[in-house]
C-alpha positions as CSV (number, residue, x, y, z in Angstrom):
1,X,0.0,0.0,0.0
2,X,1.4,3.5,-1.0
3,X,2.0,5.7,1.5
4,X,-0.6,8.4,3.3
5,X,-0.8,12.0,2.1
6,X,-1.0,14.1,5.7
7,X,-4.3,15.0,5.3
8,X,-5.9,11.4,3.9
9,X,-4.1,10.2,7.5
10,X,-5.9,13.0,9.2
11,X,-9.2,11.8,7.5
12,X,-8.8,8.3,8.7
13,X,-8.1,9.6,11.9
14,X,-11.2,11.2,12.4
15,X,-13.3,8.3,10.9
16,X,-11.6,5.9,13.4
17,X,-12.4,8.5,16.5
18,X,-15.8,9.7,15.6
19,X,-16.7,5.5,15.9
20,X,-16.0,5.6,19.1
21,X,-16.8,8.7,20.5
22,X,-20.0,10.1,18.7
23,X,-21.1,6.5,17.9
24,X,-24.7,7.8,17.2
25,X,-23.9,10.1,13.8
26,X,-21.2,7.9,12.4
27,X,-21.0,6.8,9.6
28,X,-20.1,10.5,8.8
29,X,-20.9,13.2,6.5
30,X,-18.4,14.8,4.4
31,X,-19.2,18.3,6.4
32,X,-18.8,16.2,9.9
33,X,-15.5,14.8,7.9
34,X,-14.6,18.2,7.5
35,X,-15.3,19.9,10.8
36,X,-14.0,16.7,12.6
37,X,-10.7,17.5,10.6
38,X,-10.2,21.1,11.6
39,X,-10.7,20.4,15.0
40,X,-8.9,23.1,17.3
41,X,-8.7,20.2,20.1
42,X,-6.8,17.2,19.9
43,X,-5.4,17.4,16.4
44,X,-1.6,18.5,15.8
45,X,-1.2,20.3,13.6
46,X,-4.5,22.4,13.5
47,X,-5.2,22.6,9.9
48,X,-7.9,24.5,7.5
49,X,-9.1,22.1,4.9
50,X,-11.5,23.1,2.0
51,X,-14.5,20.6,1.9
52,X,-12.7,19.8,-1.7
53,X,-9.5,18.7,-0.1
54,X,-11.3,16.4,2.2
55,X,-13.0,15.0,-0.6
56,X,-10.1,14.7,-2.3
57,X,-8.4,12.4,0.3
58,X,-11.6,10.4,1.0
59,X,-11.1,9.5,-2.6
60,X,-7.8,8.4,-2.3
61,X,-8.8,6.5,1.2
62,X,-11.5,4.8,-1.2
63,X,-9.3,3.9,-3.7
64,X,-7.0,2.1,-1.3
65,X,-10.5,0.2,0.3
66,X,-9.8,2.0,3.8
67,X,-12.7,4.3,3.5
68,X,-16.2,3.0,1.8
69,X,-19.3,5.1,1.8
70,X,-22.3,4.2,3.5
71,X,-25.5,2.9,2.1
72,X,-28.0,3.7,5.0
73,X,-28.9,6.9,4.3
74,X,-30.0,9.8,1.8
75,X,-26.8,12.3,2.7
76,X,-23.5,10.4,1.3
77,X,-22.0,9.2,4.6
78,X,-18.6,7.7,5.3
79,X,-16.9,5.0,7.3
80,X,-13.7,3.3,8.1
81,X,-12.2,-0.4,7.1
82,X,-9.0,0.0,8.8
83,X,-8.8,-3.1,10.8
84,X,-9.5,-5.5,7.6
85,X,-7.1,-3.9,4.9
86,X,-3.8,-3.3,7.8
87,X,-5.1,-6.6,9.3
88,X,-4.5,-5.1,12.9
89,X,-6.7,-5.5,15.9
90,X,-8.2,-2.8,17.3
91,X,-6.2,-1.7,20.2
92,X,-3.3,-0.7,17.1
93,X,-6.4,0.6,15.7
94,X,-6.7,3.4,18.4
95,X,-3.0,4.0,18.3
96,X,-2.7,4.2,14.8
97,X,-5.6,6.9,14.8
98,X,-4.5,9.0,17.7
99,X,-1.1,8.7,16.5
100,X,-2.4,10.2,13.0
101,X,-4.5,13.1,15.1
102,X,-1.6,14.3,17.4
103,X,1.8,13.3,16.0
104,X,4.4,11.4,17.3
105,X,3.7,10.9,21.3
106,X,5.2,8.8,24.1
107,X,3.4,5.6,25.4
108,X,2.0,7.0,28.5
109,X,0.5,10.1,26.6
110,X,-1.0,7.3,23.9
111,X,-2.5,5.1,26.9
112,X,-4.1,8.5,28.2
113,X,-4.8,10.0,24.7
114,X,-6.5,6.5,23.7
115,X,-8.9,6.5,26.6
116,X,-11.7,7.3,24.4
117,X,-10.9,4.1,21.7
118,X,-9.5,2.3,23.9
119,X,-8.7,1.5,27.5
120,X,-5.2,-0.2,28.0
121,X,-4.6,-1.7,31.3
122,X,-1.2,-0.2,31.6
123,X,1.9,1.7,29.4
124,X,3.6,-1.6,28.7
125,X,0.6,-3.0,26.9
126,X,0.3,0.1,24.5
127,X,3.9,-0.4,24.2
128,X,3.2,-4.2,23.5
129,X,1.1,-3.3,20.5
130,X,3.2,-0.3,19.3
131,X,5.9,-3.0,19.4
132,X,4.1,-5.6,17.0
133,X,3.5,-2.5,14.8
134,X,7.0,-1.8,14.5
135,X,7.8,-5.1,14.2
136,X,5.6,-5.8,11.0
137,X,6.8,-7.0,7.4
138,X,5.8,-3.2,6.8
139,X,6.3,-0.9,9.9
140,X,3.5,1.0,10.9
141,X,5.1,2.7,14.1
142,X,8.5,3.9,14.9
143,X,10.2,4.7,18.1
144,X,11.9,7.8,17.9
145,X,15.4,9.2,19.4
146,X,14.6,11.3,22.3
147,X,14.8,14.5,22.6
148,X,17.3,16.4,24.8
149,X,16.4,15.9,28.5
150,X,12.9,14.2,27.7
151,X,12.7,10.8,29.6
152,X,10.7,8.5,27.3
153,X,11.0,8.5,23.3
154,X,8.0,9.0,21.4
155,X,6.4,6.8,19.2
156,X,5.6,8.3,15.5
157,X,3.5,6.2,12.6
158,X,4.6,5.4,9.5
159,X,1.5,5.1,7.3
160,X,2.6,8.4,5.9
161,X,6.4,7.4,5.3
162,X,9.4,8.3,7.1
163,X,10.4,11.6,6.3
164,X,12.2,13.4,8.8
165,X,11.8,11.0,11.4
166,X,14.8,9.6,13.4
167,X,14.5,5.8,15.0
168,X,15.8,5.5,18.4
169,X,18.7,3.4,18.7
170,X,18.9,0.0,19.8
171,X,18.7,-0.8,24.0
172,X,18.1,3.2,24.3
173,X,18.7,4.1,28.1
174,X,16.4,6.9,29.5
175,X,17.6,10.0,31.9
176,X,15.0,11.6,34.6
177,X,13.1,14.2,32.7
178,X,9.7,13.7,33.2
179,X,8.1,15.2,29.7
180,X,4.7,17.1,30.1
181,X,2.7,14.5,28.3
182,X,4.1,11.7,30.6
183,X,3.0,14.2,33.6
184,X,-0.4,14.3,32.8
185,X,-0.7,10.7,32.1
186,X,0.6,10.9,35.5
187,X,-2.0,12.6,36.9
188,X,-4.9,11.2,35.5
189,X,-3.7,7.6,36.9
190,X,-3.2,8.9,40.5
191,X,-6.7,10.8,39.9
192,X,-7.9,7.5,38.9
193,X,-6.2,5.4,41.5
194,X,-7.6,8.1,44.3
195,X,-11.2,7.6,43.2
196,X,-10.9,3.9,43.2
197,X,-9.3,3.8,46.6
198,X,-12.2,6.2,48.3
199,X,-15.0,4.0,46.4
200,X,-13.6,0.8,48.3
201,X,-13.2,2.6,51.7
202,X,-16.6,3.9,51.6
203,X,-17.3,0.2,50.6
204,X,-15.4,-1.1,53.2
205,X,-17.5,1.3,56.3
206,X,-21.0,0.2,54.6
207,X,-20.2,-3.1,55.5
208,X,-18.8,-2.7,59.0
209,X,-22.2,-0.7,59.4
210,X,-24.0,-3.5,58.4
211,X,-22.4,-6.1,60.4
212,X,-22.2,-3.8,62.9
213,X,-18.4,-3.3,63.8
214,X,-18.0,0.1,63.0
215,X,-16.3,0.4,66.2
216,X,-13.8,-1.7,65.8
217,X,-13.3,-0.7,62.1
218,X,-12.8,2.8,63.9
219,X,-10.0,1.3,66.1
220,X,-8.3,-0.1,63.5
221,X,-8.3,3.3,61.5
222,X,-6.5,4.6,64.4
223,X,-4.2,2.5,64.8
């Protein structure tokens, strides 16, 4: 298969996401297509394509059988067939497209960028499947040098080629910058965690209620 033009990857991007996150009007229309392409959120770069341009790269996404139209409706609608013609599953699915959206991004800001498309247990499985991408007949992900004092490389996809992307070398040590992205990630976990943890202790004093050693559940707190 022939390489992406950035804005057919941008296009596929969108399809991908919209399926997962406004379920209810995908397929979509080539004005959704359009809007969901010039995004100011979540998209880097922010870009300003003409409703021809899009068109334009949906027919070149058709003519490589990842984008089909839709035959449910009056209005020309759009979907994806990403998983079929790259024969991935779908968590490289989600990393492909958010990969496609935002640019090139370390694991933990995939695993919290992917949240939407997919929830991965943990960083090492998103970087199990960016892995297998790399690893295919055909790369589809790369793992880039990092950059001065950032901790983590970045992962970049390839469905648009190469160009001016650098690989990281081989065994790759890491210093102890902490990049932004990996900060939020961060964040959101310990959020996460901190929810989970006051859910089971309220849990926890429900039951004592009921079985009526709250008093001693009290004691132990104290100790």
């Amino acid at each position: 298969m022939r390489h992406l033009t950035p804005l057919e990857a941008r296009v596929l991007g969108v399809l991908i996401e919209k399926q997962s996150t406004v379920p209810d009007t995908y397929p979509l229309s080539l004005n959704a297509l359009v809007a969901g392409s010039n995004q100011k959120t979540a998209r880097s770069p922010v870009i300003e394509a003409t409703e021809a341009e899009v068109l334009t790269a949906v027919d070149g996404l058709k003519s490589l059988s990842l984008v089909f139209e839709g035959s449910s409706s009056r209005v020309v609608k759009f979907e994806h067939n990403t998983a079929r013609v790259l024969q991935v599953p779908s968590q490289a699915v989600a990393l492909l497209a958010v990969l496609m959206l935002r640019g090139p991004q370390t694991a933990a800001e995939l695993r919290l960028n992917c949240e939407r498309l997919y929830r991965f247990v943990d960083i090492s499985s998103v970087e199990g499947f960016l892995d297998e991408l790399a690893d295919k007949a055909v790369p589809m992900t790369v793992k880039l040098a990092r950059a001065p004092g950032a901790r983590e490389s970045r992962w970049a996809q390839l469905l648009c080629g190469d160009a001016g992307l650098t690989p990281a070398p081989p065994g790759e040590a890491a210093d102890g910058a902490v990049s932004s992205g990996e900060l939020s990630a961060l964040k959101a976990e310990q959020t996460r965690l901190a929810a989970e943890l006051a859910s089971l202790k309220a849990l926890v004093q429900r039951m004592a209620r009921e079985l009526g050693i709250e008093e001693q559940a009290s004691a132990d707190d104290a100790i």
